[in-house]
VOGU-3710 file (C-alpha; in Angstrom, 3 decimals, decimal comma):
1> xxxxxxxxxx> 95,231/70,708/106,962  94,489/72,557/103,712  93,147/68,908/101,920  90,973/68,404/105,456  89,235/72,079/104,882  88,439/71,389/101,789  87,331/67,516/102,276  85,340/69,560/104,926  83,870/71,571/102,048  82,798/69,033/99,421
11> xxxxxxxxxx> 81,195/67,334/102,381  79,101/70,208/103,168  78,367/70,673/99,289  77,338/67,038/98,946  73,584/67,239/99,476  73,552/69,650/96,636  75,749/67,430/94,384  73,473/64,146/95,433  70,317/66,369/94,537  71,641/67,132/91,007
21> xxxxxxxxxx> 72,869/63,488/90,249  69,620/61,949/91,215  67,333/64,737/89,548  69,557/65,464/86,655  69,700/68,817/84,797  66,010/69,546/84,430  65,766/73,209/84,873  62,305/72,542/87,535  64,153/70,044/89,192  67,220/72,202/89,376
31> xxxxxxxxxx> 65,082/75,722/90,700  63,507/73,327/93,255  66,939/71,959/94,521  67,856/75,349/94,958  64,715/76,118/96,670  65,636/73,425/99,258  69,367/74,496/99,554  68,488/78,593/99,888  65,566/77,314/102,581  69,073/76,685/104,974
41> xxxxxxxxxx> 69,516/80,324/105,514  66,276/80,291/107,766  66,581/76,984/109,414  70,164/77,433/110,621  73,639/76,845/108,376  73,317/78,051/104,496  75,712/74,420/103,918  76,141/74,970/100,771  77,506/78,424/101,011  79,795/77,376/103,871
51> xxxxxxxxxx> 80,920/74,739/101,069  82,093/76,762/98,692  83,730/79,199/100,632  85,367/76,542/102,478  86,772/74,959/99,318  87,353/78,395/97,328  89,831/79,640/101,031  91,579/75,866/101,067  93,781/76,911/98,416  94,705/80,033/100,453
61> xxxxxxxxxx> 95,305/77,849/103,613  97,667/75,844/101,265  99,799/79,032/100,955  99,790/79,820/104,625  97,734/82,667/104,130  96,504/84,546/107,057  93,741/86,371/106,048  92,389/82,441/104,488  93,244/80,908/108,343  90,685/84,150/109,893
71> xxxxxxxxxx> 88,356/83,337/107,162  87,835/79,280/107,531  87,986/79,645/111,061  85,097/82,289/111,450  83,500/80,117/109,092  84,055/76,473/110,613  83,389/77,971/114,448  80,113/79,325/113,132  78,786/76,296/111,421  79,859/73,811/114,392
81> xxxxxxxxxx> 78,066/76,281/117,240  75,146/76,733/114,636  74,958/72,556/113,812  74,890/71,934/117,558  72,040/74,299/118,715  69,794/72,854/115,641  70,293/69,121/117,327  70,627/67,690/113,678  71,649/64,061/114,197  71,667/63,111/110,976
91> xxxxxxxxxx> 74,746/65,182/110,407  76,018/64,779/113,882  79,563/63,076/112,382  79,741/66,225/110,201  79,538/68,372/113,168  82,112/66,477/115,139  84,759/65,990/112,224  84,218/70,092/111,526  85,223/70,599/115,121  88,137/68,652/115,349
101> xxxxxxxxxx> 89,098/70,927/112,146  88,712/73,923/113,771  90,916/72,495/117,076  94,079/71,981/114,485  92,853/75,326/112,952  93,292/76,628/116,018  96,428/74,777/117,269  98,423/75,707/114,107  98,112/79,135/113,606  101,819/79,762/114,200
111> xxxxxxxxxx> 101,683/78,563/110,651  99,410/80,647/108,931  101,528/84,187/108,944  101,866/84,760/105,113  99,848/88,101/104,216  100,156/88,622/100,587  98,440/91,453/98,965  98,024/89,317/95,474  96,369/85,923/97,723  94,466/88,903/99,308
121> xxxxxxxxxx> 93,254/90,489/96,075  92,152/86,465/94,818  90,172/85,962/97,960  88,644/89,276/98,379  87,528/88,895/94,264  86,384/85,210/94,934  84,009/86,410/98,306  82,941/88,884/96,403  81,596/86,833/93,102  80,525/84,201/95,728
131> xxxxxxxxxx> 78,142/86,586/97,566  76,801/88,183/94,243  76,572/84,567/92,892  74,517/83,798/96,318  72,554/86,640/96,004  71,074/86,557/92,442  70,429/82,687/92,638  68,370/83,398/95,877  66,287/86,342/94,876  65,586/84,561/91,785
141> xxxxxxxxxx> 64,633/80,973/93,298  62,643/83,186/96,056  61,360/85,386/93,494  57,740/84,245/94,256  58,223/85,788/97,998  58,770/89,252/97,028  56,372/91,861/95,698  56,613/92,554/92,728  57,563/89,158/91,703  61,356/88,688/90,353
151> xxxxxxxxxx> 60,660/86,793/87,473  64,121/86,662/85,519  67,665/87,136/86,562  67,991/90,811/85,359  65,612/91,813/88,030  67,381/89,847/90,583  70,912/91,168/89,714  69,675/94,571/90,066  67,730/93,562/93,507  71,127/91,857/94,649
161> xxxxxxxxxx> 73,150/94,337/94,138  71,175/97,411/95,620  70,199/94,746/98,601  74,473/94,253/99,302  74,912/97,766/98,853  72,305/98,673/101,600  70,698/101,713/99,384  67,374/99,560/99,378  65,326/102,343/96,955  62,121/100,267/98,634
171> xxxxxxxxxx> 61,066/98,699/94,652  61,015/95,641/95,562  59,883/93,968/99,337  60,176/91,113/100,504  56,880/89,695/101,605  57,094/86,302/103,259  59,603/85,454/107,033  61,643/83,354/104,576  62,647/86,248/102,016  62,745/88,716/104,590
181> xxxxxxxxxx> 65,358/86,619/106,641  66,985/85,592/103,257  67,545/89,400/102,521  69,018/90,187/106,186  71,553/87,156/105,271  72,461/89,646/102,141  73,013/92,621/104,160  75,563/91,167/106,685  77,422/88,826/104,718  77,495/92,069/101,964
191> xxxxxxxxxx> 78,694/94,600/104,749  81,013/91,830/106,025  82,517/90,968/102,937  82,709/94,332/101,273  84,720/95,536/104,922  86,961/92,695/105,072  87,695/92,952/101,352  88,650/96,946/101,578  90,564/96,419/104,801  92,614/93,339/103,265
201> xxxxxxxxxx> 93,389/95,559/99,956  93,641/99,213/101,361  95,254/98,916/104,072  98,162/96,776/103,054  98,688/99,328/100,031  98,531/102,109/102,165  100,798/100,674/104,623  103,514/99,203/102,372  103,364/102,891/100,798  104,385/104,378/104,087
211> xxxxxxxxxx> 106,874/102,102/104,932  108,313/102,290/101,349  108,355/105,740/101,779  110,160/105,830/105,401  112,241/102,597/103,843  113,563/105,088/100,986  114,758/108,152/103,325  115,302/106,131/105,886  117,392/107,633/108,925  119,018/109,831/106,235
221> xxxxxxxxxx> 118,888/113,614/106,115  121,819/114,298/103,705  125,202/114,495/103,811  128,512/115,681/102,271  132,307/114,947/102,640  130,344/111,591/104,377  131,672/107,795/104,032  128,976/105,196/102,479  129,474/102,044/103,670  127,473/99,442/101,364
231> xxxxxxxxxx> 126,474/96,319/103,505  126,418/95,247/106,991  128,742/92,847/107,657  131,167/92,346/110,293  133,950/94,456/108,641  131,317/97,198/107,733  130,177/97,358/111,777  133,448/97,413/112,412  134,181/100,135/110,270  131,350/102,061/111,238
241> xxxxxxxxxx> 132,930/101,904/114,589  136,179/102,939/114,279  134,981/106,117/111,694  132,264/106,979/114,139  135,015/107,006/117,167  136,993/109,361/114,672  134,431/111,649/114,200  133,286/111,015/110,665  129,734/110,892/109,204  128,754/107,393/108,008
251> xxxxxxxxxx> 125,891/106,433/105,731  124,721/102,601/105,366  123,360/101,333/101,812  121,204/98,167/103,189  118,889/95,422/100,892  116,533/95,830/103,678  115,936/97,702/106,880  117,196/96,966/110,239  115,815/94,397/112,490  116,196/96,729/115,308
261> xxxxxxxxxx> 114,832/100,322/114,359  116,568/101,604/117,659  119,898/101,022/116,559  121,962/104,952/116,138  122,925/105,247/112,130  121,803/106,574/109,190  121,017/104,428/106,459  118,984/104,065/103,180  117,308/101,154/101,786  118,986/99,962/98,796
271> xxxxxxxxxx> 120,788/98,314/95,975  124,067/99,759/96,273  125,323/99,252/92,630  121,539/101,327/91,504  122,543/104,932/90,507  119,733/105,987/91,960  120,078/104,471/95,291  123,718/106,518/95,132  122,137/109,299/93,979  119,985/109,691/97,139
281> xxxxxxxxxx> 123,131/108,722/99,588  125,119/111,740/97,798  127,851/109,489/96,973  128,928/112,433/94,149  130,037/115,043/97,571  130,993/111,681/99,703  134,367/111,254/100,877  134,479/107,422/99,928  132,390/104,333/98,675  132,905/101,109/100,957
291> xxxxxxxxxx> 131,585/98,063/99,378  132,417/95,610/102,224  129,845/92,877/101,160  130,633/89,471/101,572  129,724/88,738/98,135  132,786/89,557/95,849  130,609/90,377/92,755  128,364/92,497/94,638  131,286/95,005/95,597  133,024/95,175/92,072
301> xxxxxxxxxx> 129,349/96,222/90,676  129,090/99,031/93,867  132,757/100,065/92,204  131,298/100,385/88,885  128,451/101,820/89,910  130,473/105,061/91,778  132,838/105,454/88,849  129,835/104,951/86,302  127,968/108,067/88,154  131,958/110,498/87,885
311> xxxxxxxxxx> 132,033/110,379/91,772  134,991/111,363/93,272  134,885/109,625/96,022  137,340/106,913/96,956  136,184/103,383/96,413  137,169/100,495/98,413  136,172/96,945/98,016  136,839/93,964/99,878  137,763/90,665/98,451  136,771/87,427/100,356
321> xxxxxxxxxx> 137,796/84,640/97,774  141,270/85,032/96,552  139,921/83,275/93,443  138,285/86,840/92,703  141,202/89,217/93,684  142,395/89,953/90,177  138,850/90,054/88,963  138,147/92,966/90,930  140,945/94,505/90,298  140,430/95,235/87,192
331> xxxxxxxxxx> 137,377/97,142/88,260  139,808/99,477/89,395  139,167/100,531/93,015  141,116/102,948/94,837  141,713/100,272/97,351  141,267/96,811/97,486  141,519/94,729/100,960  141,461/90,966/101,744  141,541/90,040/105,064  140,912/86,612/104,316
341> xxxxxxxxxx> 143,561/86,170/102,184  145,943/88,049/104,673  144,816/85,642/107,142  145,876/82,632/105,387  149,263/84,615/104,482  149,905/85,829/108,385  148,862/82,062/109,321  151,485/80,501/107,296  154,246/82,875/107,641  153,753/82,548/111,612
351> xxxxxxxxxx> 153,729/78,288/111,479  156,879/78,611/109,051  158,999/81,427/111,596  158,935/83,802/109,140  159,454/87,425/110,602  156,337/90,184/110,172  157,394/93,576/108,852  154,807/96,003/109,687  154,900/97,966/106,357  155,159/94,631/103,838
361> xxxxxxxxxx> 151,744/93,461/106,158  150,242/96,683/105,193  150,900/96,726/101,368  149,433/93,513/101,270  146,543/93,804/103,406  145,857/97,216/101,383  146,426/97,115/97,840  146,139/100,276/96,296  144,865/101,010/92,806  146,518/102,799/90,440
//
């Protein structure tokens, strides 16, 4: 879909090209071909523009960008409704191939979800450069429509950008239909672009701040003599449970927040080994550190982490591959369990009549530190 919008593109941008390979560089010949392709804005679809905007937002459609997906869309739907009320027929296939973009535009936005505030920054830069560049070029090909003259591109830089910022000091009119609509293309593709650029930049920032901010404090409003439970796996729900049923304050270190907002716990948003993420959860006035992670090295660095910070609370770790039970060990926490490796123990001992004794089961499925 990306290669079709930007097929779509070159083929609007190829009366331009064919006008430059058939003229050549000749500056005349060049300001005249512009002449021509700026004369669009008054007799329907500025193609060329639509070109290079379609080709410059193809590479964000290639990263499933949303803001890219709005953008080609607008842009596409405009130029087919535009194409059909002029009744060109020489670019009737044109018209119909752009529609059939915009249908699997349309069809497939499910896929276009990605908003990223760098492919946002690179768009809203490139529509930005793309209007000045459309600007300056215009004023300076229409210069002979506007009183004074703009003879040279200083003049039409200045005129361009006092034009896009709608401050219009009143210097410089122009005098002929053509310039006059060329300059009312200025204003509403500047006020347009400049929006949709601030809204695309700002308000991302903004809102990532907030929810950073939330993310960090979370559903936490401080605790002591508390148990931090680092994960939120099975065991650590399970956990949560039982020391919730026994009265006990619980804390949850996650990576990210809850799908769910409505669930009932506290929790910060975390790495549970950072000292500062245990800082903030109080671990140094908590009554114990629960790394119950289902990644083994993850837990031993939680360990570290408590005992690297002189907590005194209680660490506990869990231990899914017995390959890693002495390794985390030697981190030294006050309690290591395995209920993995129980389970394969239990399993056995049960197939092979072996008899359970209730306090040998606990010493191995809690091994205490020393």
């Amino acid at each position: 879909l990306s290669l079709a919008v930007f097929a779509l593109g070159v083929f609007e941008l190829e009366p331009l090209v064919r006008g430059l390979l058939r003229n050549g560089a000749d500056v005349q010949d060049i300001l005249q071909l512009m002449d021509t392709v700026f004369g669009d804005v008054v007799h329907g679809v500025p193609k060329v523009i639509v070109g290079l905007f379609l080709v410059i937002m193809s590479v964000g459609l290639l990263l499933r960008s949303r803001l890219a997906w709005i953008v080609i869309v607008l842009i596409v739907g405009i130029d087919v409704v535009l194409s059909v009320l002029a009744q060109t027929h020489q670019s009737m296939a044109l018209t119909a191939y752009s529609a059939i973009v915009l249908l699997f535009l349309i069809v497939s936005q499910r896929y276009f979800q990605r908003s990223s505030i760098a492919t946002a920054s690179l768009f809203a830069t490139a529509s930005i450069l793309s209007l000045l560049a459309y600007a300056i070029v215009g004023t300076f090909v229409l210069g002979a429509q506007f009183s004074p003259p703009v003879k040279d591109f200083g003049t039409a830089l200045y005129f361009s950008l006092v034009t896009m910022s709608t401050v219009g000091y009143g210097d410089i009119l122009p005098k002929t239909p053509d310039a006059r609509l060329f300059v009312v293309s200025i204003i509403i593709l500047g006020i347009t672009v400049f929006a949709t650029s601030l809204s695309t930049l700002l308000l991302p920032l903004v809102g990532r701040r907030i929810q950073g901010l939330l993310r960090s404090r979370g559903k936490f409003m401080g605790h002591s003599d508390h148990y931090i439970i680092v994960s939120q796996s099975a065991l650590a729900r399970n956990s949560y449970k039982e020391l919730k049923a026994r009265g006990q304050e619980v804390l949850f270190i996650l990576d990210h927040a809850p799908e769910h907002e409505a669930e009932n716990f506290d929790y910060i948003v975390g790495n549970g080994s950072d000292l500062d993420v245990l800082r903030r959860a109080h671990a140094g006035t908590a009554k114990a550190v629960l790394a119950l992670s289902e990644d083994d090295s993850e837990n031993a660095f939680v360990v570290l982490a408590v005992k690297e910070m002189g907590s005194a609370a209680k660490t506990v770790a869990v231990v899914n591959d017995a390959r890693n039970l002495s390794r985390v060990k030697w981190v030294r926490p006050d309690v290591v369990i395995a209920p993995t490796v129980l389970g394969g123990e239990l399993l056995a001992m049960a197939l092979s009549g072996e008899s359970l004794d209730n306090e040998n089961l606990m010493e191995r499925l809690l091994q205490f530190g020393s």
